[in-house]
One Martini backbone bead per residue (centre of mass of N, CA, C, O) as a GRO file, in nm:
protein
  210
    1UNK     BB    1  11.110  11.116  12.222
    2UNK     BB    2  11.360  10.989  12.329
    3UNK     BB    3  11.743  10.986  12.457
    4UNK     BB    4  11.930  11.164  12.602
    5UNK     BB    5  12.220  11.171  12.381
    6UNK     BB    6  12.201  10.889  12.243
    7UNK     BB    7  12.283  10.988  11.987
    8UNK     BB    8  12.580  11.102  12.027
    9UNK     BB    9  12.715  10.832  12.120
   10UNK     BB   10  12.610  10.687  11.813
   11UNK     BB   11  12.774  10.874  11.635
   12UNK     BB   12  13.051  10.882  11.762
   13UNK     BB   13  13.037  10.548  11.710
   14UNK     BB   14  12.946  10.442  11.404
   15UNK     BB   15  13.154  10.217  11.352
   16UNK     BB   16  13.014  10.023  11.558
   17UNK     BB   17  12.650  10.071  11.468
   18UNK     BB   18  12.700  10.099  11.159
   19UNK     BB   19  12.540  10.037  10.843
   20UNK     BB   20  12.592  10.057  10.468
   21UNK     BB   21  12.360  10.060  10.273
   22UNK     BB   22  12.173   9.954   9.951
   23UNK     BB   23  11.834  10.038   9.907
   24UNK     BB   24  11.602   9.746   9.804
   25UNK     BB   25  11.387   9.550   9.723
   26UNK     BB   26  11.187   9.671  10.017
   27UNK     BB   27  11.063   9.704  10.321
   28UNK     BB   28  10.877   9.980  10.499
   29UNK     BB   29  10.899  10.148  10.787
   30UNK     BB   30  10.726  10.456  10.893
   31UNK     BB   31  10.716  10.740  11.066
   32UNK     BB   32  10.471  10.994  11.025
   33UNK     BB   33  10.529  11.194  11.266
   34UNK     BB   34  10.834  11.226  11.177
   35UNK     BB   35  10.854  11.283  10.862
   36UNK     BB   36  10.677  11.492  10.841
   37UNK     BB   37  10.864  11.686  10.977
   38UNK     BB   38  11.135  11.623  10.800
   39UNK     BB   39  11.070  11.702  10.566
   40UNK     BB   40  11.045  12.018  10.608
   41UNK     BB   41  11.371  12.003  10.650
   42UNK     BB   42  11.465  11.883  10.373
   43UNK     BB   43  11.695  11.971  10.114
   44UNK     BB   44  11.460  11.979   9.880
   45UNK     BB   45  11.321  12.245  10.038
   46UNK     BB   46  11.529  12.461   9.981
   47UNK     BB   47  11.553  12.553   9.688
   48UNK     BB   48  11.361  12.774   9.808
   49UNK     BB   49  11.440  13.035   9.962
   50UNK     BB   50  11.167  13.210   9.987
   51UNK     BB   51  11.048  12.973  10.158
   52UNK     BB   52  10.916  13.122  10.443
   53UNK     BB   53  10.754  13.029  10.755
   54UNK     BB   54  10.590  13.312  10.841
   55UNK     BB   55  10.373  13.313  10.575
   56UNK     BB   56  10.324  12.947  10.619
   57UNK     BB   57  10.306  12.635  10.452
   58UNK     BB   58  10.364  12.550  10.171
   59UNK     BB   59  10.191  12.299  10.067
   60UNK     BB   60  10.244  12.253   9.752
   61UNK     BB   61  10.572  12.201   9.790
   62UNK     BB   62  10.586  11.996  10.023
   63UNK     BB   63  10.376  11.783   9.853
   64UNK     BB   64  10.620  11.747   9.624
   65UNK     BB   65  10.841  11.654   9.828
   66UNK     BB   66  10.705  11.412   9.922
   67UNK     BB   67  10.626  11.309   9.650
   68UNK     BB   68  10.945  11.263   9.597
   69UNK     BB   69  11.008  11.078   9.795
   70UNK     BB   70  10.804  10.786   9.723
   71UNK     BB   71  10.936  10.808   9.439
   72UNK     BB   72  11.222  10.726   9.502
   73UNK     BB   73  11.128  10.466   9.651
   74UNK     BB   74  10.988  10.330   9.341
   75UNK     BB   75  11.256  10.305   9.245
   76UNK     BB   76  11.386  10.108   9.471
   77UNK     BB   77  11.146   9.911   9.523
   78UNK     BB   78  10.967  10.035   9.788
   79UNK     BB   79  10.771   9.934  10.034
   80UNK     BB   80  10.563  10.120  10.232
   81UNK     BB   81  10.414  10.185  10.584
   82UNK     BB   82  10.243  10.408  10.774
   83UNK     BB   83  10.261  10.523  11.074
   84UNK     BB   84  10.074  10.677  11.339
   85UNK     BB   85  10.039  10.827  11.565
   86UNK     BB   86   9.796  10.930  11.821
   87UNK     BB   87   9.744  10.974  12.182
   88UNK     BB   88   9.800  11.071  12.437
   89UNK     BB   89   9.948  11.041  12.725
   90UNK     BB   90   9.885  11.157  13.053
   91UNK     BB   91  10.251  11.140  13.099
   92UNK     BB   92  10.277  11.358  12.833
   93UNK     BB   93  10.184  11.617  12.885
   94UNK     BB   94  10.360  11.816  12.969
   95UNK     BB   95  10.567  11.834  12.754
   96UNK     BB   96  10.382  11.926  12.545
   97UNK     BB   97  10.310  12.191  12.714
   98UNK     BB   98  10.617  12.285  12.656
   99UNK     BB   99  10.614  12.275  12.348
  100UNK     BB  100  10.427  12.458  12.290
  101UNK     BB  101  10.522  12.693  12.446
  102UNK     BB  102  10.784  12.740  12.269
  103UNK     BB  103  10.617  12.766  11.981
  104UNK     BB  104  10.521  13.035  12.052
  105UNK     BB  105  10.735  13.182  12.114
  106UNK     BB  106  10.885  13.152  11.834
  107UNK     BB  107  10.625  13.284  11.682
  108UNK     BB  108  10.655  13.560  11.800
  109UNK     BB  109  10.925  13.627  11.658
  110UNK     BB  110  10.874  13.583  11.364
  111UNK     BB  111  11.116  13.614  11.077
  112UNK     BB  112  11.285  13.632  10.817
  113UNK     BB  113  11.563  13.750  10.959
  114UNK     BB  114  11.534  13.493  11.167
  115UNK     BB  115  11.532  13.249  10.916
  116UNK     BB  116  11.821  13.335  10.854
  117UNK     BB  117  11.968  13.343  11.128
  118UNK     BB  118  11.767  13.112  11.213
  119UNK     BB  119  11.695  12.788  11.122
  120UNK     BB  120  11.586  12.609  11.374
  121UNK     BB  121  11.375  12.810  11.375
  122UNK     BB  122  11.075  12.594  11.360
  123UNK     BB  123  10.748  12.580  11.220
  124UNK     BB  124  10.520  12.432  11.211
  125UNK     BB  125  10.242  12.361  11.027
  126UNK     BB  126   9.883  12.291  11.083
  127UNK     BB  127   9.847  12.068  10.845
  128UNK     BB  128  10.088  11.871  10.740
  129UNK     BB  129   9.954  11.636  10.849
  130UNK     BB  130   9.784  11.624  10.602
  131UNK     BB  131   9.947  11.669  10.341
  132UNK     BB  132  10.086  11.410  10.371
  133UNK     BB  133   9.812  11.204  10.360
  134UNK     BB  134   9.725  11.320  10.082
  135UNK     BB  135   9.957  11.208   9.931
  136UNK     BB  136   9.923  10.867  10.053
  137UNK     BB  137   9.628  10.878   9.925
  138UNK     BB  138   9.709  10.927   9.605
  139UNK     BB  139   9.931  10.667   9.628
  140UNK     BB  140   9.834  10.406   9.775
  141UNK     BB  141   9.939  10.395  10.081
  142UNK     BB  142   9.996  10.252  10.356
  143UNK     BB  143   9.782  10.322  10.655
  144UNK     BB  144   9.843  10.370  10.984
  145UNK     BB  145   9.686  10.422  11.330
  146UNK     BB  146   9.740  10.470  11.659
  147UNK     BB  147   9.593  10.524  11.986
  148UNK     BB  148   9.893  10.554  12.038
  149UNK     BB  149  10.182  10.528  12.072
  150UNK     BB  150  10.407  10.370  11.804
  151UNK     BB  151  10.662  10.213  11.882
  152UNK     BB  152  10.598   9.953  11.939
  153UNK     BB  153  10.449   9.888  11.674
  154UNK     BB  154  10.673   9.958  11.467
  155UNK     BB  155  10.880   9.734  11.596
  156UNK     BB  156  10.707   9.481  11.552
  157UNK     BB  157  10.681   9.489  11.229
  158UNK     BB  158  10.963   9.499  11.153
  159UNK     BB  159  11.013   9.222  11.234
  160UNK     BB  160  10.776   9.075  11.129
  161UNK     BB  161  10.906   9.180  10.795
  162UNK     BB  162  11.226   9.246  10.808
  163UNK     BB  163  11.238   9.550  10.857
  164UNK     BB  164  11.306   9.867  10.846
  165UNK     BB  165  11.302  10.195  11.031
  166UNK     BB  166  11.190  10.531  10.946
  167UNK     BB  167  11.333  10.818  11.156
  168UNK     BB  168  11.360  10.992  11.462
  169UNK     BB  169  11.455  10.828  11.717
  170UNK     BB  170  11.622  10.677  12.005
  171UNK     BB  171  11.441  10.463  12.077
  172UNK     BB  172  11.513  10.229  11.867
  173UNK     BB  173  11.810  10.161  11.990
  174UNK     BB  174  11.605   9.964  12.182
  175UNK     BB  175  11.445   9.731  12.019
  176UNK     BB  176  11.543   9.542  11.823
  177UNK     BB  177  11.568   9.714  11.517
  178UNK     BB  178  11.581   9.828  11.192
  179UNK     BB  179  11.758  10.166  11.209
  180UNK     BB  180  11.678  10.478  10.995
  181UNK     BB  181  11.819  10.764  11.037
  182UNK     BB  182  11.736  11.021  10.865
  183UNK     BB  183  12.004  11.130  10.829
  184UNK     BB  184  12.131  10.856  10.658
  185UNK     BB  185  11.957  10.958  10.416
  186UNK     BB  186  11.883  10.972  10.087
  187UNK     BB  187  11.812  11.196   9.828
  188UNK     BB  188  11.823  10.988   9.631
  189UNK     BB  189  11.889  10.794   9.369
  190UNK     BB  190  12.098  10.514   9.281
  191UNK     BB  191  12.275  10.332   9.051
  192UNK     BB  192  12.315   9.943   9.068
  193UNK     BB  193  12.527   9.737   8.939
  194UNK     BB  194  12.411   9.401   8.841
  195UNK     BB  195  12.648   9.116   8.782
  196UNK     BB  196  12.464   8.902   8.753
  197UNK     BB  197  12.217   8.975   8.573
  198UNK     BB  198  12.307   9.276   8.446
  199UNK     BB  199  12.162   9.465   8.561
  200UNK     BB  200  11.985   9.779   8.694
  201UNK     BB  201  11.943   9.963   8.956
  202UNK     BB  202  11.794  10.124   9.235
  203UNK     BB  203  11.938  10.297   9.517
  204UNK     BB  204  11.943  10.374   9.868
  205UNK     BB  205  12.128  10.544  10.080
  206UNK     BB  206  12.213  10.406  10.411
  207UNK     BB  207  12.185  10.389  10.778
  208UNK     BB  208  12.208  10.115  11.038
  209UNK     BB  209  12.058   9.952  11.341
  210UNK     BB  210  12.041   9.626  11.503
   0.00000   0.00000   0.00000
């Protein structure tokens, strides 16, 4: 669920901790519970300013952007892993019970006038991870569930790969695996020639810490 203050820390001082890859020909391990709320407010999902949230999920769109995303990847010959977190544990329920109250509180002020003076305020909608996972499924992409959450599981296969792992939680950067903010993920693919073999490849742009 991440750790106050530590991405702000972490940015603060990015000199020291990020480093600038350009990614591609290599295994890649998603957090499918973070990246899944992340495309939905991704910059190519703003495309059509008329996709209000407040009149449902825009589905066909949303499905689109993953689409668009995987496609992304398959350009940089990225091989992606999806792991999802499970059930919750019992300590971690009052948290739950705080956001979902206060998503509550967000969808009942919900309307246009609102997602445009207010944009922060996102409300995913109820089936997101459904159509995330059947976007997955119809790309034949590695998919598993973990038990409960799944972050040291995420953190340990990414070592055991010795690849990166693309999220959004700042827990990550305690793991000891490289972790790469979805915020400092590219949002195309970009050409780079390669003066050895003499060819062009595709390959993403991203910033990670060891």
């Amino acid at each position: 669920m991440g750790i106050k203050g530590l991405t702000k820390y972490i940015n603060d001082r990015s000199h020291l901790y990020f480093e600038d890859v350009n990614l591609h020909d290599c295994d890649l391990i998603i957090d499918g519970h973070s990246i899944s709320c992340q495309l939905f407010n991704w910059k190519p999902w703003q495309f059509d300013f008329k996709s209000v949230k407040c009149y449902g999920g825009d589905y066909d769109k949303y499905a689109h952007v993953v689409d668009y995303f995987f496609t992304m990847l398959d350009q940089a010959n990225i091989t992606p892993y999806v792991i999802f977190d499970g059930g919750y544990e019992q300590r971690k329920l009052p948290t739950i019970l705080s956001r979902m109250q206060k998503t509550i509180c967000t969808a009942d002020q919900l309307n246009p006038d609102v997602e445009r003076t207010r944009p922060n305020k996102t409300i995913f909608p109820l089936f997101l991870r459904e159509v995330f996972k059947d976007v997955i499924r119809n790309r034949d992409i590695k998919l598993a569930m973990c038990k409960f959450e799944g972050d040291l599981e995420i953190a340990s296969i990414a070592k055991m790969l010795n690849c990166p792992v693309l999220t959004s939680d700042s827990d990550y950067y305690l793991f000891g695996c490289q972790y790469i903010p979805f915020t400092t993920f590219g949002s195309k693919a970009i050409i780079v020639d390669n003066r050895r073999s003499g060819r062009s490849n595709s390959s993403l742009t991203a910033s990670f810490t060891w």
